[in-house]
C-alpha positions in Angstrom: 10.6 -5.0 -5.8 11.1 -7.3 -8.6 14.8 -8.2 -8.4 16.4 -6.4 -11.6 19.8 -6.3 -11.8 21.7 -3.4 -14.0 21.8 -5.4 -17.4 18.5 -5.9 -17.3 17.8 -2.1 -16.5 19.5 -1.5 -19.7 17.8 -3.8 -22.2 14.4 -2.6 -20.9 15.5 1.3 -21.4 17.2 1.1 -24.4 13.9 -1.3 -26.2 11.8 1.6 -24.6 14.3 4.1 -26.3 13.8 2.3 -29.7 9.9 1.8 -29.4 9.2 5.6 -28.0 11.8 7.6 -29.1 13.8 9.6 -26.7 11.5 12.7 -27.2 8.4 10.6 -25.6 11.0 8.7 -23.1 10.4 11.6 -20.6 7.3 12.1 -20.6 6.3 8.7 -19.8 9.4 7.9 -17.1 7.0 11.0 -15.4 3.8 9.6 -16.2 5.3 6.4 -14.8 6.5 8.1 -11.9 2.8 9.3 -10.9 1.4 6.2 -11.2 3.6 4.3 -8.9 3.5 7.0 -6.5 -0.5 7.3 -7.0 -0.4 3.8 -6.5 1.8 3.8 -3.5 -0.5 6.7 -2.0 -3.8 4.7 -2.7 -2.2 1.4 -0.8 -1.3 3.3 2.1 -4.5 4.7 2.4 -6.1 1.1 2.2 -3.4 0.2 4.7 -4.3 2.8 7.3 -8.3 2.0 7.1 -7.8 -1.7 7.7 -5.8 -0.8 10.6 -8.1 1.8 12.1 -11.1 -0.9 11.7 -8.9 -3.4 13.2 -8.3 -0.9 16.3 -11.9 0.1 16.4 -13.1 -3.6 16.5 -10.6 -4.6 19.2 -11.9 -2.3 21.2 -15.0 -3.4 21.2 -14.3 -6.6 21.8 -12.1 -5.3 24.8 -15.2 -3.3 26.1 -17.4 -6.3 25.9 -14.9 -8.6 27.7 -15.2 -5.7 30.8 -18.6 -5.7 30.5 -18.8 -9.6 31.0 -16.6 -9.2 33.7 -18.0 -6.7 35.1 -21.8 -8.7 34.7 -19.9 -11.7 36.2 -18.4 -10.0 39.6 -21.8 -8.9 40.2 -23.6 -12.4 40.1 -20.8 -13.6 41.8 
Protein backbone atom coordinates (compact mmCIF):
# COMPACT_ATOMS: atom_id res chain seq x y z
CA UNK A 1 0.00 0.00 0.00
CA UNK A 2 2.31 2.61 0.92
CA UNK A 3 5.77 0.83 0.88
CA UNK A 4 6.78 0.74 4.67
CA UNK A 5 9.53 -1.17 5.60
CA UNK A 6 9.96 -2.67 9.32
CA UNK A 7 12.02 0.38 10.77
CA UNK A 8 9.63 2.55 9.77
CA UNK A 9 6.74 0.25 11.32
CA UNK A 10 8.58 0.76 14.53
CA UNK A 11 9.09 4.57 14.77
CA UNK A 12 5.37 5.06 13.88
CA UNK A 13 4.29 2.50 16.82
CA UNK A 14 6.48 3.35 19.34
CA UNK A 15 5.56 7.61 18.74
CA UNK A 16 1.92 6.33 18.85
CA UNK A 17 2.90 4.35 22.09
CA UNK A 18 4.39 7.63 23.61
CA UNK A 19 1.42 10.02 22.42
CA UNK A 20 -1.55 7.41 23.38
CA UNK A 21 -0.31 5.36 26.00
CA UNK A 22 -0.42 1.70 25.65
CA UNK A 23 -3.80 1.48 27.45
CA UNK A 24 -5.47 3.55 24.39
CA UNK A 25 -3.04 1.74 21.79
CA UNK A 26 -5.69 -1.04 21.53
CA UNK A 27 -8.45 0.43 21.25
CA UNK A 28 -7.53 2.59 18.39
CA UNK A 29 -5.35 -0.32 16.33
CA UNK A 30 -9.42 -1.76 16.46
CA UNK A 31 -10.93 1.41 15.62
CA UNK A 32 -8.30 1.56 12.89
CA UNK A 33 -8.98 -1.81 11.92
CA UNK A 34 -12.86 -0.87 11.16
CA UNK A 35 -12.18 1.91 9.31
CA UNK A 36 -9.93 0.37 6.83
CA UNK A 37 -12.13 -2.51 6.54
CA UNK A 38 -15.36 -0.11 6.38
CA UNK A 39 -13.49 1.55 3.93
CA UNK A 40 -12.45 -1.39 1.92
CA UNK A 41 -16.25 -2.63 2.08
CA UNK A 42 -17.58 0.80 0.94
CA UNK A 43 -14.97 0.69 -2.30
CA UNK A 44 -16.00 -2.59 -3.23
CA UNK A 45 -19.40 -1.71 -3.23
CA UNK A 46 -18.62 1.36 -5.52
CA UNK A 47 -16.63 -1.05 -7.55
CA UNK A 48 -19.42 -3.53 -8.14
CA UNK A 49 -22.05 -0.68 -9.13
CA UNK A 50 -19.76 0.86 -11.79
CA UNK A 51 -19.36 -2.52 -13.11
CA UNK A 52 -23.03 -3.61 -13.13
CA UNK A 53 -23.81 -0.05 -14.97
CA UNK A 54 -21.11 -0.74 -17.26
CA UNK A 55 -22.77 -4.29 -18.08
CA UNK A 56 -26.17 -2.91 -18.23
CA UNK A 57 -25.10 -0.12 -20.77
CA UNK A 58 -23.22 -2.54 -23.02
CA UNK A 59 -26.10 -4.26 -23.39
CA UNK A 60 -27.91 -1.89 -24.59
CA UNK A 61 -25.77 -0.75 -26.86
CA UNK A 62 -25.42 -4.46 -27.98
CA UNK A 63 -29.32 -4.54 -28.43
CA UNK A 64 -29.40 -1.46 -30.46
CA UNK A 65 -26.56 -2.61 -32.75
CA UNK A 66 -29.13 -5.96 -33.52
CA UNK A 67 -31.75 -3.80 -33.82
CA UNK A 68 -29.91 -1.74 -36.60
CA UNK A 69 -29.03 -4.74 -38.12
CA UNK A 70 -31.90 -6.22 -37.96
CA UNK A 71 -33.74 -2.64 -39.53
CA UNK A 72 -30.91 -2.86 -42.17
CA UNK A 73 -31.45 -6.64 -43.56
CA UNK A 74 -34.96 -5.72 -43.91
CA UNK A 75 -34.43 -2.56 -46.31
CA UNK A 76 -31.90 -4.43 -47.83
Amino acid sequence: MWNLGFPEIVIIFIVALVIFGPRKLPELGRSLGRGLSEFKRASNELKRTWEDEVEAVKHEVDVGQDELKKIQTDLE
